[in-house]
C-alpha positions in Angstrom: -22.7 -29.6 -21.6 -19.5 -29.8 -19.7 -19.4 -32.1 -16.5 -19.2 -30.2 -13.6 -19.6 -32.6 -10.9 -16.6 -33.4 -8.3 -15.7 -37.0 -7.6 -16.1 -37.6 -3.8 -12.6 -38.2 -3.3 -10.9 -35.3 -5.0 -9.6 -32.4 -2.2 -10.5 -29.4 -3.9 -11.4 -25.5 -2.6 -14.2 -24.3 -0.8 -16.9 -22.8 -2.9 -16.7 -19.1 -3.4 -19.0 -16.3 -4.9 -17.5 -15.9 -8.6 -19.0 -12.1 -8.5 -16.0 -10.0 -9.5 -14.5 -7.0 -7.3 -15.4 -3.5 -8.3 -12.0 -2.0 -10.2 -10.8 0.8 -8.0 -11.3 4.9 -9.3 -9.4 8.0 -8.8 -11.7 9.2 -5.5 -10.6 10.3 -2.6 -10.3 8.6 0.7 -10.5 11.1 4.1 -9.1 10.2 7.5 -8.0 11.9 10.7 -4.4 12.4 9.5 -4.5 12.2 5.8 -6.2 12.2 2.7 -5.8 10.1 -0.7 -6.5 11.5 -3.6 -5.6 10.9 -7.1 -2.1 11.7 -8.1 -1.8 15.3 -10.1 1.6 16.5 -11.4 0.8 20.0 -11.3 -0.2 20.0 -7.8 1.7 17.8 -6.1 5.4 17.5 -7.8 7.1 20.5 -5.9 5.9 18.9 -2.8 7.0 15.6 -3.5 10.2 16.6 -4.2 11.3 18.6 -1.7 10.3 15.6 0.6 11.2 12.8 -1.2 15.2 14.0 -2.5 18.4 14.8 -0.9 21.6 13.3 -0.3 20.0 11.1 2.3 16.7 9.7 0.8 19.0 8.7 -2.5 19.3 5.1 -0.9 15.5 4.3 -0.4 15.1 4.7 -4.2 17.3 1.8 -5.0 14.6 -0.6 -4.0 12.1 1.1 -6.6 11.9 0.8 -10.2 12.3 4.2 -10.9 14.3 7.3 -9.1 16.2 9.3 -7.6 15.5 12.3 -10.2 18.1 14.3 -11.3 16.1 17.6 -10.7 12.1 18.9 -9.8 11.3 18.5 -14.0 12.3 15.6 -14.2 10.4 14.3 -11.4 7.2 16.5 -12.2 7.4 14.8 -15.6 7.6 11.4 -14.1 4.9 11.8 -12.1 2.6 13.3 -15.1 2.9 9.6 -16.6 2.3 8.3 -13.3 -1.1 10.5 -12.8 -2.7 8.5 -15.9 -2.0 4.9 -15.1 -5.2 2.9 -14.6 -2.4 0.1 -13.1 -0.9 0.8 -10.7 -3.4 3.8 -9.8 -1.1 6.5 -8.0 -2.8 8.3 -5.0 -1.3 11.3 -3.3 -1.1 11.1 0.3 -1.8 14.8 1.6 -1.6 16.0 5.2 -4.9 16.5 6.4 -4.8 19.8 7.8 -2.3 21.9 5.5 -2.8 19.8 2.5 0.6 19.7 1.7 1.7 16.4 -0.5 4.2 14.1 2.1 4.2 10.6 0.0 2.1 8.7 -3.1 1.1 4.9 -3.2 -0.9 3.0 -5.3 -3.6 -0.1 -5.8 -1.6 -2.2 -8.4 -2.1 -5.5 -10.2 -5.4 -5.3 -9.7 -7.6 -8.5 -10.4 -11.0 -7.7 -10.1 -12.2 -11.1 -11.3 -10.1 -12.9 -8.6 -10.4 -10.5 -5.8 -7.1 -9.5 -5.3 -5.2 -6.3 -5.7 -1.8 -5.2 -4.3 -0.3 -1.9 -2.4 3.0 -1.2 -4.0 5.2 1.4 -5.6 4.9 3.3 -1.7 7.5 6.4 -1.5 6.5 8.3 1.7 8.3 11.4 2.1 10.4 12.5 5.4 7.4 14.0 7.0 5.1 11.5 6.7 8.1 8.2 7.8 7.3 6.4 11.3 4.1 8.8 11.9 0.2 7.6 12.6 -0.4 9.5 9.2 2.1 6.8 7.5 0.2 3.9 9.4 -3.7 5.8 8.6 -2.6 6.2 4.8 -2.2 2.2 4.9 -5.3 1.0 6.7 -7.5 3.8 4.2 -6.5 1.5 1.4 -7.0 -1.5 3.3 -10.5 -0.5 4.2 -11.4 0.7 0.6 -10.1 -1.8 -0.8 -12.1 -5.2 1.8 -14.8 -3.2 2.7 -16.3 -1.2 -0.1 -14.4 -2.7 -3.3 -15.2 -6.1 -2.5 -11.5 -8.0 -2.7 -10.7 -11.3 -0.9 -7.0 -10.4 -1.0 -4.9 -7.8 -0.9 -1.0 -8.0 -1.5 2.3 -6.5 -0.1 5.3 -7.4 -1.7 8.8 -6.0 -1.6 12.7 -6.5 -2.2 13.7 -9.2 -0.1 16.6 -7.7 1.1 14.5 -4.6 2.2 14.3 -5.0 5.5 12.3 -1.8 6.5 9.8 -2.8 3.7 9.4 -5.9 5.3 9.2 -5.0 8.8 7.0 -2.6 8.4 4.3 -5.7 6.5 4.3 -7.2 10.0 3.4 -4.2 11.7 0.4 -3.5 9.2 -0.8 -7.2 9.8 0.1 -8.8 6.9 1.2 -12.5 6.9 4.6 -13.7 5.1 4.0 -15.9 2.5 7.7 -16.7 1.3 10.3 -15.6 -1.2 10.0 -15.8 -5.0 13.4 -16.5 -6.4 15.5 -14.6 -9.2 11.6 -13.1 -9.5 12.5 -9.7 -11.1 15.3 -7.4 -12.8 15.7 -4.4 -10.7 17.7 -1.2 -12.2 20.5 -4.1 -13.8 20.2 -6.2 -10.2 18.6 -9.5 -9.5 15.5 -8.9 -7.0 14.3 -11.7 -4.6 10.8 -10.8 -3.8 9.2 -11.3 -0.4 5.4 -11.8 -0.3 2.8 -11.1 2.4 -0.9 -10.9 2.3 -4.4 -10.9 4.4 -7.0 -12.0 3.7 -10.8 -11.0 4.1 -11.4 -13.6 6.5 -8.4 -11.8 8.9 -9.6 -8.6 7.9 -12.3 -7.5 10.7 -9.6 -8.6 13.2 -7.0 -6.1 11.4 -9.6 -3.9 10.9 -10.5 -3.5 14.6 -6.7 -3.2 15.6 -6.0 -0.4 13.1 -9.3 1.8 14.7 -8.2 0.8 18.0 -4.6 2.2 17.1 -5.7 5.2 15.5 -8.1 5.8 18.4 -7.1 9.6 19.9 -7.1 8.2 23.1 -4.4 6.3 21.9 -2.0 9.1 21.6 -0.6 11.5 24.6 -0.5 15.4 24.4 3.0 14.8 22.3 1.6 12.4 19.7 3.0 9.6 21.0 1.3 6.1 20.5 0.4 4.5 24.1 -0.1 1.1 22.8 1.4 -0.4 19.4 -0.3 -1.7 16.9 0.8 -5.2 16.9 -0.4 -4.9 20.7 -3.8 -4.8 19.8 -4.0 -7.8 17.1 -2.8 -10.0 19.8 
């Protein structure tokens, strides 16, 4: 039988449960401002693309591995492959009240024996940029993910020279965990990749400031936030 003891001097890790995560599933996740459900070519591309293409949102693609698309079947056909990816698992992010697809995202690089899973490949359309619906759609994987998946740590990571994608960590709570170097090969251009994270012993603190935010009372008769997010971590 192999020696497990630990000599007394030797700085190792805490002890942790070694029960795995549960693997996330196409379900869907409801909130006030938007639901999640599993990506579906047929019934989301047209809306998609329409938010997601023109000659301003060209830029934002550069940071992806994929896109811009020349035209709608070419994109419909892109996101037909995406629909049946177990990882990264593509949810549509759909406006609560018309329906209407404004964005997709997905769980990625998922570890269920380790605990940790990443949010990643997110391409939110012009309606749904800088809204409470963008910030909702974030904390419903959050949630799904720490509270009823079981992980101990869930991943952001981005371009290092995107600085939107990397602001916009911050906001969500996430804490920066340094560059990786030369890490990737991004459509013929070296990537640096930035790397943030929480972890489930900061979650109920993140997970109380995201309610708080999202709170109605939060918002004036225009939609406008009363109090930021950050404002309510600290």
């Amino acid at each position: 039988m192999r020696n497990t003891s630990v000599p007394a001097d030797l700085p190792i890790g805490e002890p942790v449960s070694t029960a795995p995560a549960l693997r996330p599933e196409r379900t869907e996740l409801s909130g006030r401002f938007v639901r999640l459900v599993p990506l579906d070519a047929a019934r989301h591309a047209a809306d998609l693309f329409a938010e997601t293409h023109g000659p301003d949102e060209e830029g934002r693609w550069w940071y992806l591995g994929d896109g811009p698309y020349p035209d709608p079947a070419a994109f419909a056909a892109g996101l037909a492959e995406k629909a049946v990816s177990p990882d990264p698992l593509f949810f549509a992010v759909l406006d609560a009240v018309s329906g209407r697809a404004l964005g997709y995202q997905t769980l990625m690089r998922i570890d269920a024996a380790n605990r940790v899973v990443e949010v990643g490949n997110i391409v939110y359309g012009r309606s749904l940029q800088r809204t409470p619906a963008s910030t909702e759609a974030q904390f419903l994987f959050m949630r799904h993910a720490f509270d009823t998946l079981g992980y101990r740590r869930y991943e952001w990571k981005c371009n290092a020279l995107n600085a939107p994608s990397r602001a916009a960590a911050l906001r969500f709570g996430f804490t920066f965990e340094g560059v990786f170097r030369s890490h990737m090969i991004m459509k013929g251009r070296n990537r640096d990749t930035a790397w943030y994270a929480i972890i489930e012993a900061e979650w109920p603190a993140r997970r109380a400031a995201f309610e708080a935010w999202l709170a109605p009372d939060n918002f004036d008769a225009e939609g406008r936030q009363r109090r930021r997010l950050e404002d309510f971590r600290h």
